[in-house]
VOGU-3710 file (C-alpha; in Angstrom, 3 decimals, decimal comma):
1> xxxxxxxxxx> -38,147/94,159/-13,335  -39,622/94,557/-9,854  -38,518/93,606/-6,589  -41,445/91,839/-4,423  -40,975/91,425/-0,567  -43,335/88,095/0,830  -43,333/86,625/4,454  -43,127/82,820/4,436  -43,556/80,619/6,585  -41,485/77,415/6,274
11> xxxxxxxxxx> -41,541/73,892/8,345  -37,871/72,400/8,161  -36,503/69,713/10,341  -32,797/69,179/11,169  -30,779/66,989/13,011  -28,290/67,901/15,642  -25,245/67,555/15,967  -25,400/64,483/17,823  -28,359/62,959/15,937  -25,982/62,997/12,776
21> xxxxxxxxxx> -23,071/61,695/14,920  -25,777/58,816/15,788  -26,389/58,000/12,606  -22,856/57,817/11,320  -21,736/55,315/14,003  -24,926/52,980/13,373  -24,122/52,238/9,724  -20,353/51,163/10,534  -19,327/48,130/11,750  -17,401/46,605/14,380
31> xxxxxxxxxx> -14,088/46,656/13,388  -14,914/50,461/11,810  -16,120/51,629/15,283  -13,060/50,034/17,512  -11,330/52,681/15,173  -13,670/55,277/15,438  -13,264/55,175/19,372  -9,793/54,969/18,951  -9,715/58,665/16,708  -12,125/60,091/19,354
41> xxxxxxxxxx> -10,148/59,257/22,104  -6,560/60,719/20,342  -8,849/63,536/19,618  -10,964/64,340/22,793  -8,830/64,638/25,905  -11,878/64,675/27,779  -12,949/61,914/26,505  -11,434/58,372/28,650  -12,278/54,694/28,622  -13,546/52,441/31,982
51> xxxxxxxxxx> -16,702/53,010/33,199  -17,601/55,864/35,056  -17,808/55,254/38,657  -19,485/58,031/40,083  -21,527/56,066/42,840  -18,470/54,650/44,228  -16,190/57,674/43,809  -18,756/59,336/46,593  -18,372/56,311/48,776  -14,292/56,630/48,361
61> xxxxxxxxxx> -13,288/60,106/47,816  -9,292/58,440/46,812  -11,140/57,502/43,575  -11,544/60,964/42,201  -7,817/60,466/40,469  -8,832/60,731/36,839  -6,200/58,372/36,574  -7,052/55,577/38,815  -4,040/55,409/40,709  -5,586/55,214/44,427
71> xxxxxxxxxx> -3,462/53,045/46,016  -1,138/56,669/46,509  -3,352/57,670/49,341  -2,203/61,715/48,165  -5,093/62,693/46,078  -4,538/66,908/46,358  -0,962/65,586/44,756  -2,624/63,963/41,680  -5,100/66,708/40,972  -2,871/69,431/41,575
81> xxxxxxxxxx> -0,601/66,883/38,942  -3,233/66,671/36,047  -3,689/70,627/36,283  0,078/71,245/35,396  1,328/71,342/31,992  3,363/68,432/30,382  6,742/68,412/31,105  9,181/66,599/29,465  11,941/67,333/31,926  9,909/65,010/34,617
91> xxxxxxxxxx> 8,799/62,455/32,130  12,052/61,909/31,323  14,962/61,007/34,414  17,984/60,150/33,287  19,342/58,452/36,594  16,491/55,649/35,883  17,843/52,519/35,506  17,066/50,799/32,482  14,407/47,646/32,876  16,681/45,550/30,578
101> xxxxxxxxxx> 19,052/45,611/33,584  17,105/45,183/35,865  15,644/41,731/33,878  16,318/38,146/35,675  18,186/36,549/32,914  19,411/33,455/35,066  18,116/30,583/33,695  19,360/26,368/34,103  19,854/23,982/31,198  16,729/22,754/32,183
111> xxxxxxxxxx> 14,609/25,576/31,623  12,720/25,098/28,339  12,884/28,526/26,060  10,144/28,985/23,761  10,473/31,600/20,998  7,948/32,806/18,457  9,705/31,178/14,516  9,193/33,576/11,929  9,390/32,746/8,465  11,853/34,055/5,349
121> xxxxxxxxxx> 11,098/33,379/1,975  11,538/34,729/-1,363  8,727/36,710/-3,515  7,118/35,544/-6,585  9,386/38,617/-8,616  12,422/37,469/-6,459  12,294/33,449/-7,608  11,959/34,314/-11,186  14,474/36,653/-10,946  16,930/34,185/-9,126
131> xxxxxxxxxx> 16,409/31,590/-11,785  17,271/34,095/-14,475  20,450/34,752/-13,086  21,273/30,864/-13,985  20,922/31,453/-17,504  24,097/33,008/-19,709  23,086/36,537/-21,218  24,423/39,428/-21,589  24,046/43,036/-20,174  20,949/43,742/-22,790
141> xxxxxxxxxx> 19,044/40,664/-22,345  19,552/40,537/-19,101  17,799/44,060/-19,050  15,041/43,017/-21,298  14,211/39,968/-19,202  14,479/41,936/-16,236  11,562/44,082/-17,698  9,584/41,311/-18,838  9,562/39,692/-15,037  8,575/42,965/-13,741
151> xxxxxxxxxx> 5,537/42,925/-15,520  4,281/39,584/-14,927  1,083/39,949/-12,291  0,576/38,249/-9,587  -1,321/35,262/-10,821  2,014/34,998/-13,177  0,514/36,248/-16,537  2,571/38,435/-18,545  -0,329/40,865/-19,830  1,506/42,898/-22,295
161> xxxxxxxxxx> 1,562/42,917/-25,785  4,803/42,396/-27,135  4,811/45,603/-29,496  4,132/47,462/-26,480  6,782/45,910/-24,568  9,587/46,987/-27,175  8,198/50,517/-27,477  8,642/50,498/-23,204  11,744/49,478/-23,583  13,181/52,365/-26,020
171> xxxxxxxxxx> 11,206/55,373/-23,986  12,023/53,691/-20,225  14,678/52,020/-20,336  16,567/53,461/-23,782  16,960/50,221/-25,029  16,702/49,217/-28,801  15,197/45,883/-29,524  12,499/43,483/-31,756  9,649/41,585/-31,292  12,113/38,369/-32,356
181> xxxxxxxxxx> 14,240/39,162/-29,380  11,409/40,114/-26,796  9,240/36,347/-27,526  12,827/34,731/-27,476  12,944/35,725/-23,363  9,425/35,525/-22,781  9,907/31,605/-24,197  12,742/31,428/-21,903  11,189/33,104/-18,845  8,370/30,590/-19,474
191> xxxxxxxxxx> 10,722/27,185/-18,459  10,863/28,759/-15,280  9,147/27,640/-12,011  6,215/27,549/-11,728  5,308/25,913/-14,475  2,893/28,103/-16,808  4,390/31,142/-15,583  4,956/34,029/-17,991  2,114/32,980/-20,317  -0,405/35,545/-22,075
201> xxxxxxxxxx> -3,750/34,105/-21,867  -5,257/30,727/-19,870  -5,217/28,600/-22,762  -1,017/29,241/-23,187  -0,985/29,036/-19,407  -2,513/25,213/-19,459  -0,290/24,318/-22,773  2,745/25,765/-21,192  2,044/23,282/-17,858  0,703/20,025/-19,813
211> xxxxxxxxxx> 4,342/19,787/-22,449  5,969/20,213/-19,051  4,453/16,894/-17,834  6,360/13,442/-18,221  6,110/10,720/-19,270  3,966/11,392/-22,550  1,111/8,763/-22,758  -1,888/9,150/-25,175  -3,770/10,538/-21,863  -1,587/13,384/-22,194
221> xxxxxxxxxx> -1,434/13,880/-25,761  -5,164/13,864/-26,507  -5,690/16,830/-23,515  -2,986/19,121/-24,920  -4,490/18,347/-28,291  -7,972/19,436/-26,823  -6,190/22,477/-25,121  -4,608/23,433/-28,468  -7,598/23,289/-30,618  -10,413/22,891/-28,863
231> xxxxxxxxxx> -10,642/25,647/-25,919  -13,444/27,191/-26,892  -15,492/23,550/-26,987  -14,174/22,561/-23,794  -15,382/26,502/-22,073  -19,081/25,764/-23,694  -18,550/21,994/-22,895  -19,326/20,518/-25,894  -18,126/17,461/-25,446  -19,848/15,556/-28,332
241> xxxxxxxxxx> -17,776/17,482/-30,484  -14,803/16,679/-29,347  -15,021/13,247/-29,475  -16,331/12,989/-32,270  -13,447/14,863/-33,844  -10,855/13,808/-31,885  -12,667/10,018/-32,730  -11,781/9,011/-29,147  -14,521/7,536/-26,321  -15,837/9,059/-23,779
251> xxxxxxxxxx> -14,186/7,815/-20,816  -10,373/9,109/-23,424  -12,339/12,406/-22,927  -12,999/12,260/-19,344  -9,352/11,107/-18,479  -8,196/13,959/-20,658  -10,489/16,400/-18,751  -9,010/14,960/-15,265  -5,215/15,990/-16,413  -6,789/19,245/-17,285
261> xxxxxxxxxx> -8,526/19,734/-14,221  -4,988/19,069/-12,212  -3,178/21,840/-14,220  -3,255/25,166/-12,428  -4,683/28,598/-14,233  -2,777/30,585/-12,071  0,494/29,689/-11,604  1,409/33,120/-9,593  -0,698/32,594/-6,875  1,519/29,935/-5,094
271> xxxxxxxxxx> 4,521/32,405/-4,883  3,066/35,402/-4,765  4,038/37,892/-2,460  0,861/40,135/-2,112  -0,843/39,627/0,443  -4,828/38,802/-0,530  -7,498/40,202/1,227  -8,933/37,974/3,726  -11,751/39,585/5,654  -12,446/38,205/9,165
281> xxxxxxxxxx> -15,867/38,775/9,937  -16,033/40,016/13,221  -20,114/39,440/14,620  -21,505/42,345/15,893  -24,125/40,050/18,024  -24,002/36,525/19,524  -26,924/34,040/19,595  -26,941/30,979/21,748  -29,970/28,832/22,226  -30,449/27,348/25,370
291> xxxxxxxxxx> -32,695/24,743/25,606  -34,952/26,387/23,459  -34,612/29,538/25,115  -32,582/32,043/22,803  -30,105/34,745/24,521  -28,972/37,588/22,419  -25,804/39,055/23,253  -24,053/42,445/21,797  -20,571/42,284/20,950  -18,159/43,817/24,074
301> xxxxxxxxxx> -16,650/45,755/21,500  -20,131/47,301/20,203  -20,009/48,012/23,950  -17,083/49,800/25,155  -17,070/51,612/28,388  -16,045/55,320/28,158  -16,375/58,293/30,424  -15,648/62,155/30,971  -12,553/62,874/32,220  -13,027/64,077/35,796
311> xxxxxxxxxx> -9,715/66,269/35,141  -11,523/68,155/32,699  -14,571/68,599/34,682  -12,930/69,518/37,666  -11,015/71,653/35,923  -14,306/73,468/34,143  -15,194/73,859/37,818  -12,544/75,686/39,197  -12,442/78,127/35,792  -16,475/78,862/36,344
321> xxxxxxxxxx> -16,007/79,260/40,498  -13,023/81,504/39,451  -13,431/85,488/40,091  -11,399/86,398/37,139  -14,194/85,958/34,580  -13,215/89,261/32,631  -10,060/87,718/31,134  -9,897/86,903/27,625  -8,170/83,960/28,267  -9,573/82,905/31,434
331> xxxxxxxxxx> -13,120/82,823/28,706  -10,983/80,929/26,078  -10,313/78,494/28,142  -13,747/78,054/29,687  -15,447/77,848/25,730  -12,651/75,282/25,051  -13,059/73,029/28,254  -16,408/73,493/27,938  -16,666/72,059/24,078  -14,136/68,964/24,466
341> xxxxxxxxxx> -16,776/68,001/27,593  -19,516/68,151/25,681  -17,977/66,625/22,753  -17,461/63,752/24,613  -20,806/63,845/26,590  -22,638/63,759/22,947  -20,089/60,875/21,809  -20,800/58,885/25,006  -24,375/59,179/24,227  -24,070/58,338/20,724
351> xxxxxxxxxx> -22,250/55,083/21,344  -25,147/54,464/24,571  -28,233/54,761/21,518  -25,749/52,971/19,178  -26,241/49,866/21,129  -29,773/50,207/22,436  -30,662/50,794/18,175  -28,955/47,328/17,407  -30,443/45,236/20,405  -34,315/46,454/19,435
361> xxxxxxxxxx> -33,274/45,898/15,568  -32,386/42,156/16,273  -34,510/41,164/18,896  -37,254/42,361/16,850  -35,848/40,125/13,396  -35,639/37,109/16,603  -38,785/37,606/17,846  -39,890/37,627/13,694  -37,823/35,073/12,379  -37,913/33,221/15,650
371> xxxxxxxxxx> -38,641/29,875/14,408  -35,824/30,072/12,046  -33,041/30,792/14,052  -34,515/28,065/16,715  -33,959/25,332/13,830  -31,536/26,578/11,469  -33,612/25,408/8,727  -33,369/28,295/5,943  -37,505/26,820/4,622  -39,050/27,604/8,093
381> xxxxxxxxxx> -37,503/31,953/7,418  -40,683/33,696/6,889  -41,126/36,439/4,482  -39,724/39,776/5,799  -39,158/43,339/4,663  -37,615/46,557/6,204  -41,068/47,967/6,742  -41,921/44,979/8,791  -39,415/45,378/11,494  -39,104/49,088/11,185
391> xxxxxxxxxx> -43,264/49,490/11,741  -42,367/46,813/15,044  -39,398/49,105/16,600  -41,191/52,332/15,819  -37,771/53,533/13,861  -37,743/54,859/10,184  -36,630/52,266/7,760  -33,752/53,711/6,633  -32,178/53,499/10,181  -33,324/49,366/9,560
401> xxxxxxxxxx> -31,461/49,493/6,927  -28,571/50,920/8,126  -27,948/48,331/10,705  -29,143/45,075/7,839  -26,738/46,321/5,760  -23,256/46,046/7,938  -24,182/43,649/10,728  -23,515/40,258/11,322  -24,615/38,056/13,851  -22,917/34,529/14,962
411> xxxxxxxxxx> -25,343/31,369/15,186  -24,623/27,933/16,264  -25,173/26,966/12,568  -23,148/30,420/10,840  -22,577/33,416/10,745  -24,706/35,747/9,100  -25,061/39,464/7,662  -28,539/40,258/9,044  -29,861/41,571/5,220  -29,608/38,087/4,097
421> xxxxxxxxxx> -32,833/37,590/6,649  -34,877/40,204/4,407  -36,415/38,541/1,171  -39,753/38,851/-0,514  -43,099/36,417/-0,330  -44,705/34,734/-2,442  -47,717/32,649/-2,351  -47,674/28,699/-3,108  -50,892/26,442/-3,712  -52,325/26,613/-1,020
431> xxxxxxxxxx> -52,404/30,486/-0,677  -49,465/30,724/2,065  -46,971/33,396/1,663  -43,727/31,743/1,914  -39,889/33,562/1,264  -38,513/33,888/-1,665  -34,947/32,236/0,035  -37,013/29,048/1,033  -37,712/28,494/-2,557  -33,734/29,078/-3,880
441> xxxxxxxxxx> -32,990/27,210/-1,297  -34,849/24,213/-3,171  -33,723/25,040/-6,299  -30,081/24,871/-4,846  -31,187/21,495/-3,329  -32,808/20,297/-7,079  -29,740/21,354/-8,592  -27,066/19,767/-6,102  -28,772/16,429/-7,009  -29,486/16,632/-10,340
451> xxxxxxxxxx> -26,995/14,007/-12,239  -24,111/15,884/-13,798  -24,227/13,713/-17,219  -27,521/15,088/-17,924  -28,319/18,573/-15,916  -31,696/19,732/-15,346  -32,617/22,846/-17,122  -34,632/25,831/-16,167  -38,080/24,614/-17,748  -37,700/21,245/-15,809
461> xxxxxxxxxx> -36,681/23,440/-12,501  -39,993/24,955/-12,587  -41,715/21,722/-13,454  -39,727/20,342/-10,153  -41,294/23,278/-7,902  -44,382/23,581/-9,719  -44,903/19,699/-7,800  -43,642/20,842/-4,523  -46,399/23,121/-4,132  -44,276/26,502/-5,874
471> xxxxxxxxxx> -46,161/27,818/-8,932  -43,283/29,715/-10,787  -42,412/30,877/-14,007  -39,391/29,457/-15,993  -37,846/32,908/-16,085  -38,259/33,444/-11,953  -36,100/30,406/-11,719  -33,498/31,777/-14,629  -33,460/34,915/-12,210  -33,422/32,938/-8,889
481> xxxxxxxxxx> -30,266/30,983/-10,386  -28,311/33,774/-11,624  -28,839/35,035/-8,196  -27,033/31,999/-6,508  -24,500/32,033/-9,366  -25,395/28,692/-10,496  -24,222/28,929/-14,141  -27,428/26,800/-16,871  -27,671/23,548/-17,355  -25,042/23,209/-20,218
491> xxxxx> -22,437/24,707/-18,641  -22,999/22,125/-15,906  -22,787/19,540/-17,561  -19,624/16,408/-16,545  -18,357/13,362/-18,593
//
């Protein structure tokens, strides 16, 4: 083995520090970067929000408090009061009056009081629970059903096999029982409210709800019959077979299907106590079109104002103008002011190309797309890629992409997440290149109007666009329909 020693020579790029810090706060959004701020400001002490007023602070020299209060008139008393420590002992004065006794709490009959209600209710675990305490059992079944609530989810399903629930029962809870005993509560637990609670699968679920309904009338009768033995007929809806089994019409069928259609699959979900996740969109740009004429705005809070502390920069002053440079702690100090200041200088900046990024991204997709969002009419978007705007901004596509993927902007006809603008071309007859969302938005138009008895399918879809000018194949409109989660014709099929 020998040992060879080369000279090469190597062409790397890398990003600073604040390049990467760029890129991290362009791919979050809105509500992500009010929290972002919020970290960097618990974490930066030189870093403060409000804009920086340096102009004016030259103009009135009581302005240099780093905390705004000029209306002291004593501004050697402030700075020489940001340069001490913290001290609890004057934060905290014990012979101040409390404001609650110091409140005006004289008010006349006539004074109308307005309080904020809040509500108290029971959970979805605590109902069931209170309705099992009405029934007479003893310590063990009480135990058992006790179990049995705890593992009903949410949408009120009891998921659990009932083997598995016995065997839980003797390692958990060191109680001996049977299967006999286990379905004997479940049945019970499954009279409670709300109906079709406590029931294993959807098709229990619905049988559970439709026995509970009164009076019985042949309605009735023929949809739990259809629930009972023909579930899987009614999922493909195969309708013909039922009645012809069943030897009922179809109008029976379709007043059957109705009662069905009132019952509810998940029961849990009126009661239930989690909290679903509802996701408020918050736009990270505003459009408004005025007369024509359409104004771009950036969100306020992609736009927050935030400065250097002047405390920290005058006090990086007086440490450099200071004679006692040869102190280890004295240069401590100086490295440390001097890092949170640029910290915060690089932030600052960060946020400041943050916001100049997103305005040239989406004034170049309105400038592209700008008969589009001047109509609202989804047919008039034009074909458009990443490359397209990134090659128009001069900025790599992957920084286009960061910004498509997480932004939204708010039109007067919706709000929109600004990759949904991005599709693919195609060309129709007469050789124009024309989105691919103009033509699902056809097909979604096609299929909205189609009559329910008889749906149209996929090969009559294409016919349908082939005569509007859109020369497709029978599987691009499969795929195109699968995309809008339209399910085939069969399954949309009505009585």
């Amino acid at each position: 083995m020998t040992l060879k020693q080369s000279l090469q020579q190597k062409l790397l790029q890398k990003l600073s520090p604040q390049q990467i810090q760029m890129v991290k706060l362009l791919q979050v959004p809105t509500i992500a970067l009010e929290q972002r701020i919020k970290e960097e400001l618990e974490a930066n002490p030189a870093l403060e929000e409000g804009k920086d007023n340096d102009a004016d602070d030259e103009k009135d020299p009581s302005s240099e408090d780093p905390f705004g209060s000029a209306d002291d008139g004593d501004e050697e008393a402030h700075n020489d009061q940001n340069r001490e420590d913290f001290n609890l002992d004057a934060y905290i004065d014990d012979d101040e009056i409390p404001a609650y006794k110091m409140a005006n709490n004289n008010q006349g009959q006539d004074v109308e009081r307005r309080e904020i209600p809040f509500a108290v209710g029971q959970s979805f675990q605590e109902n069931l629970l209170n309705q099992l305490g009405m029934r007479q059992l003893n310590e063990q079944e009480q135990r058992i059903a006790e179990y049995i609530i705890g593992n009903i989810d949410d949408d009120g399903y009891l998921r659990r096999d009932t083997e598995a629930i016995v065997d839980d029962l003797a390692f958990s809870q060191n109680i001996n029982t049977d299967d006999k005993t286990v379905e004997s509560l479940i049945t019970l637990i499954q009279e409670f409210d709300p109906p079709g609670v406590g029931a294993r699968d959807l098709q229990e679920c619905l049988l559970i709800q439709i026995r509970k309904k009164k009076p019985k009338n042949a309605t009735l009768i023929t949809a739990e019959t259809i629930l009972r033995d023909f579930m899987e007929e009614i999922s493909r809806k195969h309708y013909d077979k039922i009645t012809k089994k069943l030897e009922i019409s179809d109008a029976d069928l379709r007043d059957a299907l109705k009662e069905i259609a009132r019952l509810n699959p998940k029961p849990g979900n009126s009661q239930s106590d989690s909290q679903k996740s509802v996701q408020h969109i918050i736009p990270d740009f505003t459009l408004v079109n005025n007369d024509g004429q359409l104004e771009l705005q950036l969100n306020s809070k992609n736009a927050p104002d935030l400065k250097v502390s002047k405390a920290y920069q005058q006090m990086l002053e007086e440490y450099s103008n200071s004679k006692n440079h040869s102190s280890k702690d004295q240069k401590e100090a100086v490295q440390f002011v001097r890092q949170k200041i640029d910290s915060a200088k690089w932030f600052i900046d960060a946020i400041r190309q943050r916001q100049q990024t997103l305005l040239f991204t989406m004034q170049a997709i309105l400038d592209y797309q700008f008969e589009y969002f001047s109509t609202g009419d989804e047919t008039k978007l034009r074909p458009m890629i990443l490359k397209d705007i990134s090659e128009q901004i001069g900025l790599d596509i992957s920084t286009v992409s960061r910004v498509a993927n997480s932004k939204y902007i708010q039109t007067s006809f919706g709000t929109f997440l600004l990759k949904s603008f991005f599709s693919e071309s195609l060309s129709n007859e007469a050789g124009e290149e024309v989105s691919t969302r103009e033509v699902k938005k056809i097909l979604e138009d096609c299929i909205a109007a189609e009559d329910k008895r008889k749906p149209v399918t996929d090969d009559k879809l294409a016919l349908v666009l082939h005569e509007k000018g859109y020369n497709i194949a029978r599987r691009t409109v499969a795929k195109y329909r699968e995309q809008l989660n339209i399910p085939v014709a069969r399954l949309r099929k009505e009585i």
